[in-house]
N, C-alpha and C positions, 0 to 999 in steps of 0.2 A: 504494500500500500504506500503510495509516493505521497504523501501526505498535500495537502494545500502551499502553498507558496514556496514551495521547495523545504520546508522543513525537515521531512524524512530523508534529505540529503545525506554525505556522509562527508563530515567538514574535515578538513585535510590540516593536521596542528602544524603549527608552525615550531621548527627545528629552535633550540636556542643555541647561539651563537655562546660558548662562551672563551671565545680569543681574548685576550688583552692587545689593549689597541696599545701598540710603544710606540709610534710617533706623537701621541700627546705626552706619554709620559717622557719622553727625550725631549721636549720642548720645555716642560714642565719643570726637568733639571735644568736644563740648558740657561732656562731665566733666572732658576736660582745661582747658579756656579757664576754669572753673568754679577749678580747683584752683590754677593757675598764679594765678589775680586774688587768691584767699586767700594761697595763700603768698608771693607778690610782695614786700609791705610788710615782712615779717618777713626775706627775705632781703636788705634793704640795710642795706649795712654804715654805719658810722660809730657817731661818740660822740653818745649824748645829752647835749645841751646845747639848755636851755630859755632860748633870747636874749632879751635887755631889748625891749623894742616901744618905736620912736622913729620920728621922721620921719625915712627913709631914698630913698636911688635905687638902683637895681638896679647890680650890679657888675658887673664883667668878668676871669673868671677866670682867661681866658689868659696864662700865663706864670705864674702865682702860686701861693702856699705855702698851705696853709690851719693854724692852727695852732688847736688849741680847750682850753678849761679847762674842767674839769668842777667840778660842784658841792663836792666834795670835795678840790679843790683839785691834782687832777692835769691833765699838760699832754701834751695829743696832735698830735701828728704826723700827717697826714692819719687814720690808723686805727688806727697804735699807739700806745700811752698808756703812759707817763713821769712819773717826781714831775720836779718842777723841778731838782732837781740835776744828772739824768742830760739833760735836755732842755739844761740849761747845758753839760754837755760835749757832746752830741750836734750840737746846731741851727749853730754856726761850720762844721761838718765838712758838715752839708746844705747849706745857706748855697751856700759853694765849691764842689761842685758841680754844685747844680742850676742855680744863679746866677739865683735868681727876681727879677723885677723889682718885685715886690708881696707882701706878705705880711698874709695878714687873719686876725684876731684873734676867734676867737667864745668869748666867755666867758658862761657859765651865769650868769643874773641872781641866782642863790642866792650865789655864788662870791664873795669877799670883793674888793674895788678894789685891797688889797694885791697878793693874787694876781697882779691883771691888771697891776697896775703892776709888775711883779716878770720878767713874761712880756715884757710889754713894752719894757723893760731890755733883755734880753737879744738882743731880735730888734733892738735897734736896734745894742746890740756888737756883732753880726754881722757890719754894715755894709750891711744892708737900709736903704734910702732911704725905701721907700714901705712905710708901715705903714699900716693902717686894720683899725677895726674893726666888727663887721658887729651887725646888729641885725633884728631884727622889725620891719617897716613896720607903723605904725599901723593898725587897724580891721581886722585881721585874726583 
């Protein structure tokens, strides 16, 4: 019995599909990998300081302090920044704790020798032995 309006038909199911479609998903990364290389550079931290260019050897950070001066004559602490006063009472009180073996000095070539020597002073009241300070390798 074929019923009325085609009812009694016999409906034909439709197959699923289940591929994964990789060209959205290679687009999908592709915009990522794209985004993360743009904002990359702008998401590391630190102070700018534009260092003197000398004849240098590559350092070795382990165990050690980094302490930087900016052009304007403030003094940071790996990422926070301090006038000289507050890094005078602060840096004795790191010092004893962290008990770094080396402490390296990057002072912005704009930044006056006072400054550095000022900085320098201090990290050496501390009672840090090993001071050094860091530079731009030539031809760079």
């Amino acid at each position: 019995m074929a019923g009325i309006g085609g009812l009694g038909r016999r409906r034909r199911r439709r197959t699923l599909n289940a591929e994964v479609n990789i060209i959205n998903l290679v687009d999908v990364v592709l915009v990522l990998l794209i985004i993360f290389m743009v904002t990359a550079p702008m998401m590391q931290g630190g102070i700018e300081v534009r260092l003197p260019k000398a004849a240098t050897t590559p350092i070795a950070t382990d165990d050690a302090l980094t302490v930087s001066v900016t052009r304007d004559g403030q003094v940071a602490i790996e990422d926070q920044v301090l006038s000289v006063d507050d890094f005078r009472r602060m840096f004795p009180g790191l010092v004893a704790r962290k008990k770094p073996k080396m402490v390296y000095i990057r002072a912005d070539e704009a930044s006056t020798s006072g400054e550095l020597v000022r900085v320098l002073g201090i990290v050496r009241q501390s009672g840090v032995s090993g001071v050094g300070i860091v530079a731009e390798p030539e031809g760079r």
